[in-house]
N, C-alpha and C positions, 0 to 999 in steps of 0.2 A: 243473459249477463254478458257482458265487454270483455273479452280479451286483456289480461293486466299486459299491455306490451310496454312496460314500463324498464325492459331490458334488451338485451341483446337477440330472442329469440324466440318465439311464440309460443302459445301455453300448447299440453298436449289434453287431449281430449279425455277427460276421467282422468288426471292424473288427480285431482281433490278429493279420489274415493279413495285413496291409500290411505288406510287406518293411523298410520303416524304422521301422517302430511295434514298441518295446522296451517293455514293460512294469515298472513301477519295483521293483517287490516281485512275488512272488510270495507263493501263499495258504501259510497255514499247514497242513504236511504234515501235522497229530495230525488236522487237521479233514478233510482231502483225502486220505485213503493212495492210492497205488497198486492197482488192482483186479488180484487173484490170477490168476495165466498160468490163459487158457483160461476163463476168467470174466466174466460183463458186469459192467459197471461199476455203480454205483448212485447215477443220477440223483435220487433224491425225498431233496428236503428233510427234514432232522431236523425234529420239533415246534418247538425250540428256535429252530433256523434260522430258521423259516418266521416266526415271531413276531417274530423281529430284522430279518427284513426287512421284514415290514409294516411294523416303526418307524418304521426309515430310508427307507423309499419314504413316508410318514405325515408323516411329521416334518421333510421336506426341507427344507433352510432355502427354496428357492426360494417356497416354500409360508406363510415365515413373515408376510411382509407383508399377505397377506391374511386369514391369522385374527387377527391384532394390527388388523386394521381391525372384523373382524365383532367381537371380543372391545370394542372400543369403540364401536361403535356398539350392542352387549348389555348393555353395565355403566359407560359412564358417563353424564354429564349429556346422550348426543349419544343416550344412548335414547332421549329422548322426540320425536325429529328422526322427518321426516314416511318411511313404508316407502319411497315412491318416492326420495327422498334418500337413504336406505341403501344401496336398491339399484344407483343409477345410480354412485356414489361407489365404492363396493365395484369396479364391474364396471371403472370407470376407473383405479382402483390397483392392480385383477388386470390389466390389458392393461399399464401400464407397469414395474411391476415381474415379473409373471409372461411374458406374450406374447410379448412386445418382447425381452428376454432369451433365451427360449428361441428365438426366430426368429435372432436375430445368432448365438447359438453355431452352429445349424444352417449359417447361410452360412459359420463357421469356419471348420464341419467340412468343408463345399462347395471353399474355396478351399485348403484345406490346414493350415491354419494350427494344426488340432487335431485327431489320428486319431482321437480317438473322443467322442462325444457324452459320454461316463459322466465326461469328464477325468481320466482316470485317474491320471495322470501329473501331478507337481506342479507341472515345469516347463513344461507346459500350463496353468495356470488362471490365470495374470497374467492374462489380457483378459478371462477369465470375471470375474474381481476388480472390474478397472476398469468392467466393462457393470452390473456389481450396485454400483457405489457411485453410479455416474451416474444408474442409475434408482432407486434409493433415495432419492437426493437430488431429484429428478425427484418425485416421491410427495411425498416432504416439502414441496417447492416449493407443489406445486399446492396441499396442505392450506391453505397458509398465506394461497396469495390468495382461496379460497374460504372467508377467514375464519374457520376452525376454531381452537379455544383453542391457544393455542402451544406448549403440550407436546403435541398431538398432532403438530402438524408436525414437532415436536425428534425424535419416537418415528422415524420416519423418517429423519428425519437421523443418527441413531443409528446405525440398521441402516448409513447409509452410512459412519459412524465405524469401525464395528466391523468391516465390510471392507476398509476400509483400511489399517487395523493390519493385518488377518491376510493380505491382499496381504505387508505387509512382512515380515511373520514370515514368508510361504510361499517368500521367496526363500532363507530358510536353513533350516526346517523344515515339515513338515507338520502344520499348527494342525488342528483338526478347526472346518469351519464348521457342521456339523450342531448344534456344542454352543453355539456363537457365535449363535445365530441363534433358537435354542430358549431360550436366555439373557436374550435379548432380549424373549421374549415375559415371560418369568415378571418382568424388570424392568418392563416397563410394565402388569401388575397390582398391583405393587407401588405406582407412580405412582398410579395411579388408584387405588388404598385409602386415599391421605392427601386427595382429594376431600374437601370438605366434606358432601355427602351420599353415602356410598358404598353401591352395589348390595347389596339383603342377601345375595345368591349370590354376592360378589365371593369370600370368603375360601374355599367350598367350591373354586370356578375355579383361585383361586390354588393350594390342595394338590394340585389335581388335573394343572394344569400342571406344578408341582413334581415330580411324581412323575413325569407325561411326561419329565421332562427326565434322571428319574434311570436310566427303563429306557431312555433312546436312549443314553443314554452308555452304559451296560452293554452296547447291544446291539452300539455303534460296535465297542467292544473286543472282544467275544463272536466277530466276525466277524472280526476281524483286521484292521479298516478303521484303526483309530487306536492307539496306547499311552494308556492313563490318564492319563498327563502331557500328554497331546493334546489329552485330552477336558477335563479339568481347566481346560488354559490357555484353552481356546474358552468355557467357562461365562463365565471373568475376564473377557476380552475383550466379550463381547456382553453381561452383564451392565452393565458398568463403563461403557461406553459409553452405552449407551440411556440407563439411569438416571441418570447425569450430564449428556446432554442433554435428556432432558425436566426437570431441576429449574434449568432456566439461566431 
């Protein structure tokens, strides 16, 4: 059985054996049958499969803060900023949006609070919600005293915008953040194209992200992680955000 990597962070191994850990959905049977009496089963991955999940483990949103920072610090005016500045900045927006995050879910999962690392369950990811809007906002913070132009800070405050809608949305339905988050990024190439000098490799980055965004969503659905109306609402959402903060 697949990996639900339908969130921020991988399933742990036996976490399904906890006596009170319900699983919300189960997989789809056309993808999963039943193996025939007297038969083993057949663990290996379809091509197809295998290709969707690299997406979704590629494309994590947890993942998106930090290529939205190297995507800025590659293509806009903050390229010409000294390597050692890239690299220190870079490695302090991966420890507060990435590190930081994935250590609190861990002590969650430690105190109970969430059976399993992967959040499978939608009525687990509230606090995953609130740890990604505080440390987004967190990111956005620090851009802004280490005097960075203020639509990169806003790009940040975005990603915290856009999880908080879909905090709201997750207490009635299942938004997809993998598409809110990949949404995100393709809005703030978009930002940085109305530069006054923009990168001459900005527009190939741009279709190329585009088109990331269009095979995670396919792959969201492919897998059985999301509905299309999932994936749809999660572009709106992370687009709509970002893009509207970084033009304030």
């Amino acid at each position: 059985m697949p990996l639900d990597t339908s969130s921020y962070y991988p399933s742990t191994p036996g976490s399904s054996c906890d006596p009170d850990y319900k699983p919300e959905s189960a997989p789809r049977p056309e993808q999963h049958p039943s193996p025939a009496p007297g038969s083993e089963p057949d663990t290996r991955l379809k091509p197809v499969d295998a290709v969707a999940h690299i997406l979704s483990w590629g494309l994590v949103p947890l993942l998106m803060p930090l290529y939205g920072t190297l995507l800025i610090f590659g293509l806009s005016l903050l390229s010409y900023a000294a390597t050692s500045t890239k690299w220190s900045v870079s490695l302090i927006i991966a420890g507060i949006t990435i590190a930081i995050p994935m250590l609190l879910v861990v002590l969650l999962k430690r105190i109970g609070v969430v059976h399993d690392l992967g959040l499978n369950e939608r009525k687990e990811r509230a606090v995953p919600y609130i740890i990604t809007i505080l440390s987004m906002a967190g990111a956005g913070w620090f851009m802004l005293v280490k005097h960075a132009p203020e639509w990169i800070g806003m790009f940040y405050m975005g990603g915290a915008a856009a999880a908080a809608v879909c905090l709201l949305i997750n207490f009635f339905w299942k938004i997809s953040a993998h598409a809110a988050g990949i949404a995100g990024i393709v809005a703030l190439l978009v930002r940085i194209s109305s530069e006054d000098i923009p990168h001459p490799g900005l527009m190939a980055w741009l279709v190329v992200w585009i088109l990331l965004a269009g095979f995670m969503g396919g792959a969201r659905v492919w897998l059985g992680r999301h509905t299309v109306w999932q994936v749809l609402a999660g572009y709106a959402v992370g687009y709509t955000s970002v893009i509207l903060m970084t033009l304030i």
